[in-house]
C-alpha positions as CSV (number, residue, x, y, z in Angstrom):
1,X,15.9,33.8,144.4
2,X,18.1,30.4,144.9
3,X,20.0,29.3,148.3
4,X,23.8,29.1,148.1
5,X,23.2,25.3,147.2
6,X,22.5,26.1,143.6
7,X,24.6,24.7,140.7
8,X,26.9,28.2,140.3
9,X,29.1,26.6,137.7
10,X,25.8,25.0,135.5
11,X,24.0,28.7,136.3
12,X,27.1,30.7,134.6
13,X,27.9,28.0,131.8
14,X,24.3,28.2,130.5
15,X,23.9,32.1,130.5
16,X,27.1,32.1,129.2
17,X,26.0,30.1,125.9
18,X,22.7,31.8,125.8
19,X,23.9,34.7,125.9
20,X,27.0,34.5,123.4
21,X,24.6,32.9,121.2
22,X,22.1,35.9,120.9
23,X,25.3,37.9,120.5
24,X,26.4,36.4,117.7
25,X,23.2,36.0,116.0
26,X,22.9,40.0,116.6
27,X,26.1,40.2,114.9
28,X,25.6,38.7,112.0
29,X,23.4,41.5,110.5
30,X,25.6,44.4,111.5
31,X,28.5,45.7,109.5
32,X,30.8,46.0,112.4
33,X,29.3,45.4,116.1
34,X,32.0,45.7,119.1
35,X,30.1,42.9,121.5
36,X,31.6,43.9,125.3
37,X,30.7,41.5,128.4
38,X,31.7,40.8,131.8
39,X,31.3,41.6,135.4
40,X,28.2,43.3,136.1
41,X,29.8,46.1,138.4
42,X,31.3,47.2,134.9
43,X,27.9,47.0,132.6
44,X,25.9,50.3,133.5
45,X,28.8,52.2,132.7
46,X,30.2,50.6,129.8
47,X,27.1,51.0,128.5
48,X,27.4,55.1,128.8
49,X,31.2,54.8,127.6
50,X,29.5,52.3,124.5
51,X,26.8,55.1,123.6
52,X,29.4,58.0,123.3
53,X,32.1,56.2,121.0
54,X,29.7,55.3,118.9
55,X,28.6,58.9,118.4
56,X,31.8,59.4,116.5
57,X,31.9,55.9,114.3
58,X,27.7,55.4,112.7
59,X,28.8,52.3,111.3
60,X,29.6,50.3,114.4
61,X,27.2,49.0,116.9
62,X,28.2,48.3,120.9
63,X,26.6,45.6,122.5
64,X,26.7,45.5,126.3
65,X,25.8,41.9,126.9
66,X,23.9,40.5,130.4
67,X,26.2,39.4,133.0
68,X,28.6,36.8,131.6
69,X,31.3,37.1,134.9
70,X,35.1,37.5,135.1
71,X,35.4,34.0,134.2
72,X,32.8,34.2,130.6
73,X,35.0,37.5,130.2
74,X,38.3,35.8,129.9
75,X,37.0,32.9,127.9
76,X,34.9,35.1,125.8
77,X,37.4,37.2,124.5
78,X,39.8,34.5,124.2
79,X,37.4,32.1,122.3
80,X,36.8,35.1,120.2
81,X,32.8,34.9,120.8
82,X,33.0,38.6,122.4
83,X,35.6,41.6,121.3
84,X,36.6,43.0,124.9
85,X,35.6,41.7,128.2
86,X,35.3,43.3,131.6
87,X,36.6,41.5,134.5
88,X,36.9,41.8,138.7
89,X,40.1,40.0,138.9
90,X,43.0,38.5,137.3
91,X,44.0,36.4,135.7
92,X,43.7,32.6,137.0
93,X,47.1,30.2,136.7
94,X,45.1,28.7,134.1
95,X,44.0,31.6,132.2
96,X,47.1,33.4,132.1
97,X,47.9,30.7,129.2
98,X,45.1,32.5,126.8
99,X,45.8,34.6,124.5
100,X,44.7,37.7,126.1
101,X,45.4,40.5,128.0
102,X,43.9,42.4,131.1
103,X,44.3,46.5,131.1
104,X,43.5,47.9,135.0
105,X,41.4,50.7,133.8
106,X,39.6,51.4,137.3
107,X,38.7,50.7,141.0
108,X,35.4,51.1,142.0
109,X,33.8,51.1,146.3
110,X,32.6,47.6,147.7
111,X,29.7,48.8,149.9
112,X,27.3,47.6,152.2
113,X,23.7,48.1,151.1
114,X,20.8,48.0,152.7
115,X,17.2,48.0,151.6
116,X,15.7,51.8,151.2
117,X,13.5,51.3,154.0
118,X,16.4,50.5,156.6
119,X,16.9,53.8,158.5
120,X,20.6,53.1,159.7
121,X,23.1,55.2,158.3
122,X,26.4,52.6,158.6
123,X,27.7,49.9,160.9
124,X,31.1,49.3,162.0
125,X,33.2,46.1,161.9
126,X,32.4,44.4,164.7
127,X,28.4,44.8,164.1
128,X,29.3,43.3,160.3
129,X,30.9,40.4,162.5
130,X,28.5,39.7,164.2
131,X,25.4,40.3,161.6
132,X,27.5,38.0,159.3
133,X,27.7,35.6,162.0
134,X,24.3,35.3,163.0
135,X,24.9,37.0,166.3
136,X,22.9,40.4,165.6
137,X,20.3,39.7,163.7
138,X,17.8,43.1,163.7
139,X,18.2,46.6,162.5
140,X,18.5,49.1,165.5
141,X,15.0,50.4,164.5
142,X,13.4,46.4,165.2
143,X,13.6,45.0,161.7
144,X,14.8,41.5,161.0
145,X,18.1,41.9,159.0
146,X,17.8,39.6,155.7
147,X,21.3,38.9,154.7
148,X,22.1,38.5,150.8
149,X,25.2,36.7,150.0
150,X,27.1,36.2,147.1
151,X,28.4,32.8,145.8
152,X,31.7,31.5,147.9
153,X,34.4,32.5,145.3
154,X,32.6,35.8,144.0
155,X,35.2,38.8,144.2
156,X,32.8,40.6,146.4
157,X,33.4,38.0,149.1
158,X,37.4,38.2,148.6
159,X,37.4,41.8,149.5
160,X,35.3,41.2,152.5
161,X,37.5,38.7,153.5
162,X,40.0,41.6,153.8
163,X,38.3,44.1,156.1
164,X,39.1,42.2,159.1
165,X,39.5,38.7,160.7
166,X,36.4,38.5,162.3
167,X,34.3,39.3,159.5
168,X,36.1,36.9,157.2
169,X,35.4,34.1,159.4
170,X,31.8,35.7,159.9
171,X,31.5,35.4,156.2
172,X,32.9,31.7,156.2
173,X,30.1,30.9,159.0
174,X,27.3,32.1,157.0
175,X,28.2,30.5,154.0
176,X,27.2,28.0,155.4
177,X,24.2,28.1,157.0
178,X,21.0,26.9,155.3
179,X,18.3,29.0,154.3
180,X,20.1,32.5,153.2
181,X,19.6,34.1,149.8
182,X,22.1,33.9,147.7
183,X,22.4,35.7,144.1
184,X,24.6,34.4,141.2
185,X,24.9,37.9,139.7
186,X,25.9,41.9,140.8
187,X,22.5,42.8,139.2
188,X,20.7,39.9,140.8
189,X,21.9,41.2,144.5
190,X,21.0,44.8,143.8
191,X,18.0,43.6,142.6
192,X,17.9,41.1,146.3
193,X,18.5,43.9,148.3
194,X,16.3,46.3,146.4
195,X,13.1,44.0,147.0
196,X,13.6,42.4,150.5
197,X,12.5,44.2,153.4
198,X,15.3,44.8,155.9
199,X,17.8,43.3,153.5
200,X,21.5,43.6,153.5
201,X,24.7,42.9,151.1
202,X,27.8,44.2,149.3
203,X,27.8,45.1,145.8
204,X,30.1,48.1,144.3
205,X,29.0,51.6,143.9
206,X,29.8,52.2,140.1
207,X,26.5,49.8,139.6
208,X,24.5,51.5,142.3
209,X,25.1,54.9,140.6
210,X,25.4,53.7,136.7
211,X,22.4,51.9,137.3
212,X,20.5,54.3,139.7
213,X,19.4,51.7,141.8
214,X,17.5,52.9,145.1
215,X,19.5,51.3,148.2
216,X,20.6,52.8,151.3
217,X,24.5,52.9,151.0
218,X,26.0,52.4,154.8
219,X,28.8,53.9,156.1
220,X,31.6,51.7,157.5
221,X,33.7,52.8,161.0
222,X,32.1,56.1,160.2
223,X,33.2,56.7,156.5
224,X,31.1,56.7,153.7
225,X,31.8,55.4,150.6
226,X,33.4,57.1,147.9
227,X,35.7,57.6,145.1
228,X,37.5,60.1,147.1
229,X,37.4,57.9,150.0
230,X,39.4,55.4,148.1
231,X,41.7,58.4,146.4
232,X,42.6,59.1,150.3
233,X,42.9,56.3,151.2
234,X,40.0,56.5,154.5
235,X,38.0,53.9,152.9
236,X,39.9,51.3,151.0
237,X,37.8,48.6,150.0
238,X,37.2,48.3,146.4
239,X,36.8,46.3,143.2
240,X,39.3,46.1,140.4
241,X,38.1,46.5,136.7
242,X,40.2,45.1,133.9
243,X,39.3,45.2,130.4
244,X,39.8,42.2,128.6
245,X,41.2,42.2,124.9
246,X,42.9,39.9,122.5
247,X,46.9,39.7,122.1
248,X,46.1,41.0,118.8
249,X,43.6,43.2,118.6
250,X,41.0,44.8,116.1
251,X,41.4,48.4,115.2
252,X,38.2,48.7,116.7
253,X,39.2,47.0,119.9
254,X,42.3,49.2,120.6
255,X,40.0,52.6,119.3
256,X,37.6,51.8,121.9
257,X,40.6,50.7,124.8
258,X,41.6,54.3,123.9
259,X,38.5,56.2,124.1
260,X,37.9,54.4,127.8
261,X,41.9,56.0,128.8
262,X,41.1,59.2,127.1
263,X,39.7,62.5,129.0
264,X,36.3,61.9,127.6
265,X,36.1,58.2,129.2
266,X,37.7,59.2,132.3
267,X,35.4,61.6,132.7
268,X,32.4,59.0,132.3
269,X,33.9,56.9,134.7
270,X,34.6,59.1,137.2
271,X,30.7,60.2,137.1
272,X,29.6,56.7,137.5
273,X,31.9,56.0,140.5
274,X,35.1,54.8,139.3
275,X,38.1,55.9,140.2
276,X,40.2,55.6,136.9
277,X,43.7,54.0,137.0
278,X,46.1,55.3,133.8
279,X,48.2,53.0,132.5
């Protein structure tokens, strides 16, 4: 695990060419292979959604690639090097002048997770404040709390940002300080929080569920979690998922754009924790 000083830009370019590279290499002994990449709260489950549309088509391969980001999402697609991406965002001033587009095909929970061992069942605002801040720094039970962050312009940290003032300047204060772990990717926080004693993060229920990880999900202001929280509206915090496609798009792309929309793929997502959004 690296400290928030790493090199986040050098991190994401190189796994971005290493792992286009292996992609294309894969490719080029396939008839027709649909290579899909992106944020990794999107991956688990786009790797169910991959497995059934290719139940129906034998002469196509899917390829859910490793962790490539919003941003190798965008670029992928629009460089041509992957055939739909899977972003947590929008579009950037600067990226809204490729030649692609972004379809909102879900929302998924931002959560706070805590190691399997942690025996608390959720925290409230103020005790994120103050954890975040350095203020509280053990589990109710006596444990040290081991706080994982993500990178400083991660989407997870956006959405923090939004559950209240104080923890958004919590957040800007830990940032900061020297010594906390911080993972580049979705999978490399689950796997952060999954392995450290008394540790603590966000990362988005669709990849807790999709990828069956075994963390204690916390319960914020007293509600837990959920697609039908969000649906209600008593738990609002979530991630946005975009598919990313070309202008002009295969036959291939747009079959599999429609498989994700139709009842089938809704139905996937909806059992891995999205909540689907029709366009």
């Amino acid at each position: 695990m690296k400290t928030h000083a790493y090199a986040q830009q050098a991190y994401g370019s190189a796994l971005l060419l290493l792992v286009l590279g292996c992609a294309v290499g894969i490719g080029a002994h396939a008839a027709e292979v649909l290579k899909i990449g992106g944020t990794g709260a999107a991956l688990g489950t786009m790797q169910v959604l991959g497995a059934e549309f290719s139940k129906s088509r034998p002469e196509l391969q899917v390829h859910v690639l490793p962790y490539i980001g919003s941003t190798g999402a965008i670029k992928g697609v629009a460089s041509g090097a992957i055939s739909i991406g899977l972003s947590g965002r929008l579009a950037k001033a600067d990226e809204e002048k490729l030649n692609v587009r972004l379809l909102h095909y879900a929302i998924t929970p931002l959560v706070f997770a805590a190691h399997a061992g942690v025996k608390a069942s959720g925290l409230t605002r103020a005790q994120v404040a103050a954890i975040y801040a350095g203020e509280q720094t053990h589990w109710q039970e006596g444990g040290r709390i081991r706080i994982i962050l993500r990178p400083p312009n991660e989407t997870d940290n956006s959405v923090l940002k939004t559950v209240s003032k104080d923890i958004s300047a919590a957040l800007a204060k830990a940032l900061e300080r020297k010594g906390l772990t911080s993972a580049p990717t979705d999978q490399d926080a689950a796997d952060a929080i999954e392995s450290t004693p008394g540790a603590l993060g966000t990362t988005t229920l669709s990849l807790l569920v999709s990828e069956k990880r075994k963390l204690n999900v916390l319960a914020l202001d007293g509600v837990m979690p959920s697609t039908k929280a969000l649906a209600d509206g008593s738990y609002p915090y979530n991630k946005p998922l975009y598919l990313v496609v070309p202008t002009s798009p295969s036959p291939t792309v747009n079959a599999f754009v429609d498989f994700v929309f139709s009842p089938r793929g809704q139905a996937i997502l909806a059992a891995n924790a999205h909540l689907p959004v029709k366009n």
